[in-house]
C-alpha positions in Angstrom: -219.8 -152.2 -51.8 -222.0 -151.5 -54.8 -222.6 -147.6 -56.0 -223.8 -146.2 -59.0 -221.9 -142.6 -60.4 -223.5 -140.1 -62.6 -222.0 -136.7 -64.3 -224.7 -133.9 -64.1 -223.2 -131.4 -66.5 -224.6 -128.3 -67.3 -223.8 -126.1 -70.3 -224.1 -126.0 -73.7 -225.7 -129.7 -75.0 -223.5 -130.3 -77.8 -220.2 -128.9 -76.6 -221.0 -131.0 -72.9 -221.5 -133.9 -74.9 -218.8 -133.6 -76.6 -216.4 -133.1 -73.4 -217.8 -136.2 -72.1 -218.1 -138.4 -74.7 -213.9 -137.7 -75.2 -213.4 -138.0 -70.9 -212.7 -141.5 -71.6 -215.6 -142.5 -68.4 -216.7 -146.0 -67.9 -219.2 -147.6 -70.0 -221.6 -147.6 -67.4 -221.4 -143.9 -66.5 -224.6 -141.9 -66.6 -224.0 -138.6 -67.9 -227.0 -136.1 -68.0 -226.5 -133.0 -69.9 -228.8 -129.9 -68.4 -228.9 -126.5 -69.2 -230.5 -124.6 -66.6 -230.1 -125.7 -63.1 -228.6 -128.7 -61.7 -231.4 -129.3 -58.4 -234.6 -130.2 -60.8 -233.0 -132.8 -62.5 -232.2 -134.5 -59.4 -235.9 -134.8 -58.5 -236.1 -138.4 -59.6 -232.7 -139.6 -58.9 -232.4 -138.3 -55.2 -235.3 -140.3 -53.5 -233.9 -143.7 -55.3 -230.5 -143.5 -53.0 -230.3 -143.8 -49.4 -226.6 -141.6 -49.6 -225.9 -139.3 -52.4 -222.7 -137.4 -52.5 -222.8 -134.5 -55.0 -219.6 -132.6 -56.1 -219.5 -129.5 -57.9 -216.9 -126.6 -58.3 -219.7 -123.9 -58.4 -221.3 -123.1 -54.8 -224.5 -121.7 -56.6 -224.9 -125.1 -57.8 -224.0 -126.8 -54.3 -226.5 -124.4 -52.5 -229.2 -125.2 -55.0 -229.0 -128.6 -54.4 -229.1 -128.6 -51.1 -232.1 -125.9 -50.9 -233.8 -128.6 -52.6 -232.2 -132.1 -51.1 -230.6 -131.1 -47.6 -229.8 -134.6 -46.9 -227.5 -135.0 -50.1 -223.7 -134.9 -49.0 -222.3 -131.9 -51.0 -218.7 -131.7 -51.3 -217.4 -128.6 -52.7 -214.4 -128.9 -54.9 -212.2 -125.8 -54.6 -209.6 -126.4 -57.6 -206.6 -124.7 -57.2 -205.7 -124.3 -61.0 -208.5 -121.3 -62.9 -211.8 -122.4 -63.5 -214.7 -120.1 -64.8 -215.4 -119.9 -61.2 -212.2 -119.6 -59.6 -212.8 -116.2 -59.2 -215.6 -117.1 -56.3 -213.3 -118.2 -53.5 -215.5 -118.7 -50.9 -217.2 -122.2 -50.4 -220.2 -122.6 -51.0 -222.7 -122.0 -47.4 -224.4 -125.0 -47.1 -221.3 -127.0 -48.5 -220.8 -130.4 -45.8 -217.1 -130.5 -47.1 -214.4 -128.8 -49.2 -212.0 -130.3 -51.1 -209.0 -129.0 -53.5 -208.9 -132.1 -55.4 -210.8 -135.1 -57.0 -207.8 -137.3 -54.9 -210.7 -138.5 -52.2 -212.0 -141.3 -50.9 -215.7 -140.7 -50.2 -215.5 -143.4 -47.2 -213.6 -140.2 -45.8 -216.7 -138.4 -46.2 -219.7 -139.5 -44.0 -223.4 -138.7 -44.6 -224.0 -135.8 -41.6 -226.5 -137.3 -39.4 -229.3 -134.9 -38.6 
């Protein structure tokens, strides 16, 4: 099977570059670097994709994006080591799934029919 993977970061541009320029990702990794809001940048990428699975560690985020794209598979990632957001331990309400680590396999996690 064939997928593409992007990072949407969101943060400072010059420090978030600089984390992902040093994450050692694959050549062919998108990264887009944001700084207000993570569901607008997604206005051109969603309607390319017939599945999108979107993983964040923020609910607001997660809930954003699927105000905006409710058929995006959003997988909440509930770290158990402290985050800036650990502090929010409730998953996020429109999350599909919760996870507690990046140790998945996304065939695990099927696009909800509606």
């Amino acid at each position: 099977a064939s997928y593409d993977l992007a990072i949407l970061t969101e943060g400072d541009k010059a420090l978030q570059t600089i984390k992902t320029e040093h994450a050692h990702l694959p050549q062919a990794m998108q990264v887009i670097v944001i700084t207000d809001g993570k569901a607008a940048p997604l206005q051109d990428i969603v309607p390319a994709y017939a599945e999108i699975y979107y993983i964040d560690d923020n609910a607001t985020h997660i809930d954003e994006v699927k105000a905006a794209y409710p058929q995006v598979v959003a997988i909440h990632l509930q770290r158990d080591i402290q985050t800036p957001y650990s502090a929010n331990t409730k998953p996020a309400a429109t999350a599909d799934y919760v996870i507690n680590d990046l140790q998945i396999d996304l065939r695990d996690y099927p696009a909800k029919k509606s």
